[in-house]
N, C-alpha and C positions, 0 to 999 in steps of 0.2 A: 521409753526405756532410758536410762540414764546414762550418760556418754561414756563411752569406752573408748581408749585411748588406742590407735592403729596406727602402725607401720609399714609401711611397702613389705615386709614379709610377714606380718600377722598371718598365720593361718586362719581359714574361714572356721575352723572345727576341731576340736580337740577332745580326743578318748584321754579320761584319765580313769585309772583303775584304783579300785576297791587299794589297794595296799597303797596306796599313794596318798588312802587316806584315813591312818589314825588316830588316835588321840596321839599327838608328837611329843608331849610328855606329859607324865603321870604330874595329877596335879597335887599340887604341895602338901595342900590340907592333910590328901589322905599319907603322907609319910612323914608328918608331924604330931608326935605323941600328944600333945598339948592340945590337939584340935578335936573338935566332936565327930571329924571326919575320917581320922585315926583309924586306917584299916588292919587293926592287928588282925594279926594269925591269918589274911589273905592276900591272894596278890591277882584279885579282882572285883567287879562291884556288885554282880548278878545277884550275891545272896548277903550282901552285905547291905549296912543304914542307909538310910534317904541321904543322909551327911553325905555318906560316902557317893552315891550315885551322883547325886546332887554336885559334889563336886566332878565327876568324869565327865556331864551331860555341860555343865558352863565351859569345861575344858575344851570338850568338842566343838560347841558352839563360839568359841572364840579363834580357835584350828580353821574350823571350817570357814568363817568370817575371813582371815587373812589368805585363806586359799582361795577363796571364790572374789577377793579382791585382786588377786598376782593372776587369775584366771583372766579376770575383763579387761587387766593390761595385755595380755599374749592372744585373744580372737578380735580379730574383728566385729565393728558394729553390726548386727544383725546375726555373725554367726553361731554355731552350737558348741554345745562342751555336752559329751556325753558319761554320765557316772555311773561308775559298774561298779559296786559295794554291797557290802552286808548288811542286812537290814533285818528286822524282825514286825512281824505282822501289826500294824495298830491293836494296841486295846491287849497285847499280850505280855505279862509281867517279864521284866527282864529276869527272873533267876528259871523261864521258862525258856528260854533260850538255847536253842543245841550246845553251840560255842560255849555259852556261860555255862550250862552243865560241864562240859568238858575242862574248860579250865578252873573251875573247882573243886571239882573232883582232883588234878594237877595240885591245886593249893595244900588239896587234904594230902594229899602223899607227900605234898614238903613238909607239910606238920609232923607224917610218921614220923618222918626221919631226923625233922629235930626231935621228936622225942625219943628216938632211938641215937641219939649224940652222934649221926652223922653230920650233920649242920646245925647251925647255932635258930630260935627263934628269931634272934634281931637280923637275922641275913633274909627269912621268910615276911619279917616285916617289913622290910628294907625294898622288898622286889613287888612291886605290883607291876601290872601289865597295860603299858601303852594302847592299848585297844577300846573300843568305842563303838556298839553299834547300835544304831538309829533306826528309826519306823519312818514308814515316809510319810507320814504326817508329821514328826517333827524335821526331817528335814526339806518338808516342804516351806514349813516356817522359815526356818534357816534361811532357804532361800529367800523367798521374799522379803523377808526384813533387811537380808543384804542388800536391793534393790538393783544389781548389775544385771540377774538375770529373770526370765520367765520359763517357768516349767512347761515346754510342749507333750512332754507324756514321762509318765511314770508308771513302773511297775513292779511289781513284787514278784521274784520265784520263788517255787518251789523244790532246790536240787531234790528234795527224798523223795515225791513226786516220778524223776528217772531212776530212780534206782528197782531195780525188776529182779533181781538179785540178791542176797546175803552180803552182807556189807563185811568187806574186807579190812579186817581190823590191823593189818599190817600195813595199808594202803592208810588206813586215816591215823593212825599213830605217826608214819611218816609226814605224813604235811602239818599233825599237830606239832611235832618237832621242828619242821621249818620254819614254822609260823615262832616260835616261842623261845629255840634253841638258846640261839643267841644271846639275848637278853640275860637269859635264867643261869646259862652256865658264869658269864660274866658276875653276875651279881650274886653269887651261890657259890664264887671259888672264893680258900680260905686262904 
């Protein structure tokens, strides 16, 4: 394994969570009118061009690179970094996605409403969503190409799987707004 650098308080292990890791910024292409990667009228990549994808997936993999490098400085040699993130199954189209449906359908309702002159199109073009998720096959790549660490085990869940119940649409509309608020009202005030 390749040396990682340790301090007398290096932790041997470190949880970093899913929110700790997403695309950290939207990449340029797609909010560059001039580029083939030019995500008008959305403000995500699931149902949008290979361009566009293409550019989220280099974004993340270059995110991810400089994290899983600031990772090998903070554990010690030999120990774990655990990642709890969002993933989508291999071999499954990303606009097949829960998430990705969800926030494009969100895209499509910013459109209503520029076309209803509550907001302007250039402010729905302007906002795409820092977000990123991976299969773990590719970010089993990621890893290894990074070379600071080795994958002991990886796994896929499935939360809809525990759901035994009618899904509470109050309940995932709120975490959809936490997840997104932020951002969208920012970028979406006139």
């Amino acid at each position: 394994m390749p040396h990682m650098t340790s301090t007398p308080f290096s932790p041997p292990s470190l949880l970093k969570s899913h929110n700790l890791l997403p695309v950290y910024q939207v990449p340029e292409e797609v909010l560059d009118i001039n580029s083939p990667a030019w995500n008008k009228g959305k403000i995500y990549y699931t149902s949008a061009s290979d361009e566009v994808f293409n550019g989220y997936a280099a974004q993340f993999a270059n995110d991810i690179n400089n994290f899983l490098n600031a990772s090998a400085e903070e554990v010690v040699a030999g120990g774990l970094v655990l990642l709890v993130m969002t993933a989508i199954p291999d071999g499954v189209h990303r606009s097949q996605s829960a998430s990705g449906m969800v926030y494009d359908a969100l895209g499509l309702c910013l459109m209503d409403m520029a076309h209803e002159g509550l907001i302007s199109e250039s402010q729905v073009d302007a906002l795409n969503l820092p977000v990123y998720t991976t299969s773990p096959k590719e970010m089993a790549g990621l890893i290894q190409g990074n070379g600071h660490f080795s994958i002991e085990n990886m796994k896929l869940t499935d939360p809809l799987m525990r759901i035994d119940e009618p899904v509470d649409m109050q309940r995932c509309t709120t975490h959809i707004r936490a997840a997104v608020e932020g951002g969208t009202s920012e970028a979406l005030r006139m």
